[in-house]
C-alpha positions in Angstrom: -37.6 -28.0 99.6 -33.8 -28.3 99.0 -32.1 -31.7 97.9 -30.4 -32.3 101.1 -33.7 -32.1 102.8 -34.8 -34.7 100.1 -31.9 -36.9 100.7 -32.6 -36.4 104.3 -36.1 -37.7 104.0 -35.2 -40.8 101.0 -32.1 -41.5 103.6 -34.8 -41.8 106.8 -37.5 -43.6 105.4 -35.0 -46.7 103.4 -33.6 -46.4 107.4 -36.7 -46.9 108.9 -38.4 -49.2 106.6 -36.5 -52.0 108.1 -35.3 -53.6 104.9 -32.2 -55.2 104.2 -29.9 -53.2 102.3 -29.5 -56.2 100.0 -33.1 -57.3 99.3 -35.5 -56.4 96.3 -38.0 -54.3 98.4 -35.0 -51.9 99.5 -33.8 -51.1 96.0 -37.6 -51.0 95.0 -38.1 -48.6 97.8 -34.7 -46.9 96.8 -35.9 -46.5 92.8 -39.5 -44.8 94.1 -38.5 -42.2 95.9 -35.2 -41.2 93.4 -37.4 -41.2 90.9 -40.9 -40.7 92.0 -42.8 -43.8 90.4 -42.9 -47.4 90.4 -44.1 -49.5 87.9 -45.8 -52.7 88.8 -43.6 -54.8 86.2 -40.6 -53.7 87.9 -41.0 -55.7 90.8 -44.5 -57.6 90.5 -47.8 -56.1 91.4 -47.8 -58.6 94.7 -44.2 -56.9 95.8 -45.3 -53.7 95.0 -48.6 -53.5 97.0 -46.1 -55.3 99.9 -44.0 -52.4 99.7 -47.4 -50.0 99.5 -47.5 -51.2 103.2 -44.3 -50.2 104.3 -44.6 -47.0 103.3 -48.5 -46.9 105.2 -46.9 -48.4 107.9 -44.0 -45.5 107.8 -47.0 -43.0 107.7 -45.1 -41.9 104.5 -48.2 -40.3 101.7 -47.9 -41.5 97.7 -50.3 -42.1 95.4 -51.8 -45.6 93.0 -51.4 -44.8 89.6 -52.5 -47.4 87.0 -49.6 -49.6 87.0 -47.7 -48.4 90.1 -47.0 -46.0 92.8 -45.9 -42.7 92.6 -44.3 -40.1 95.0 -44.8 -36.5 94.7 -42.0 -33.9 95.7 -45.1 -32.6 97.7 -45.3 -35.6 99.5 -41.6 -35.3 100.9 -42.1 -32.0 101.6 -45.1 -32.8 104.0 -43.5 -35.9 105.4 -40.3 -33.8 106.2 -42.5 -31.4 108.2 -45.1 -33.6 109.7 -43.3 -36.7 110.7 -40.1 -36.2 110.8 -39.1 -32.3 112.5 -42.8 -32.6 114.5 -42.0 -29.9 116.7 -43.9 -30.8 120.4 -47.4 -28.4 120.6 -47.2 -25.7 123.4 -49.8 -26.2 125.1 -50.8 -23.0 127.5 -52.5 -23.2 130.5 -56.0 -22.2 131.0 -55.5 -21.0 134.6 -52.1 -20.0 136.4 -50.0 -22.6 138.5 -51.2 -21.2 141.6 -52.7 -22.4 144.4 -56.8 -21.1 144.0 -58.7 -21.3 147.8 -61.9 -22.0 147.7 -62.2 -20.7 151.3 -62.2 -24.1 153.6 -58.3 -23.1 154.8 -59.5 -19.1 154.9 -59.5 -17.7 158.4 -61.8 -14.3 159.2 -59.1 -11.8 161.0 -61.5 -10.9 163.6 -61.7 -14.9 164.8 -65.1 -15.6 163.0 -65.0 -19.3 161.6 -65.0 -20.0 158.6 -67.7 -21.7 156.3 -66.2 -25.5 156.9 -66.6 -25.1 160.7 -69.3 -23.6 160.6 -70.8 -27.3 158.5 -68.8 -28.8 161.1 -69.7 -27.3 163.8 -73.7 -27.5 163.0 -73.2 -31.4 162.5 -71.6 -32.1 165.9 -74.7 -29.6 167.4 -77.2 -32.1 166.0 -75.9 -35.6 167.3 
């Protein structure tokens, strides 16, 4: 993984975290992922389990260490791929997007009738 694609992912998440650039949790957020731990003194063990559910909430994977968080290059890597350039499955049909008969609309080219009227026919013959 590149730095820009790092800065990409560190730039998306403090986006989408919803934080105001000027509170505690944002440059708490900021400090984890430049440099990859978070120690609970920093910003208080309360704040920092507060900020463990932003990042759940983001979908965003790290790791409790005694005495913090910590963020794995491995982690932005996987985020990068999985969350943020999700690339929509192909899905391929099982059959093709034709229409299959099933032989009530067939027509014999000698003028028999087909199976439908003969049901049909058979019904109307017995009332």
């Amino acid at each position: 993984m590149t730095a820009e694609q790092e800065l990409e992912v560190d730039a998306y998440v403090l986006a989408s975290s919803g934080l105001r650039i000027t509170s505690r949790g944002y440059k708490a957020l900021k400090t984890l992922l430049e440099h990859g731990n978070l120690l609970y003194w920093c910003i208080g063990k309360n704040d920092t389990l507060e900020l463990a559910k932003v990042l759940i909430h983001l979908k965003f994977p790290y790791n409790h260490v005694s005495g913090g968080l910590e963020v794995l290059p491995e982690h932005k890597r996987d985020f990068y791929y999985l969350v943020m350039h999700r690339h929509a499955q192909v899905r391929k049909r099982q059959y093709p997007n034709t229409h299959l008969s099933v032989g009530k609309s067939d027509r014999y080219s000698d003028g028999r009738p087909g199976w439908a009227e003969k049901i049909m026919a058979n019904r109307e013959s017995e009332q």
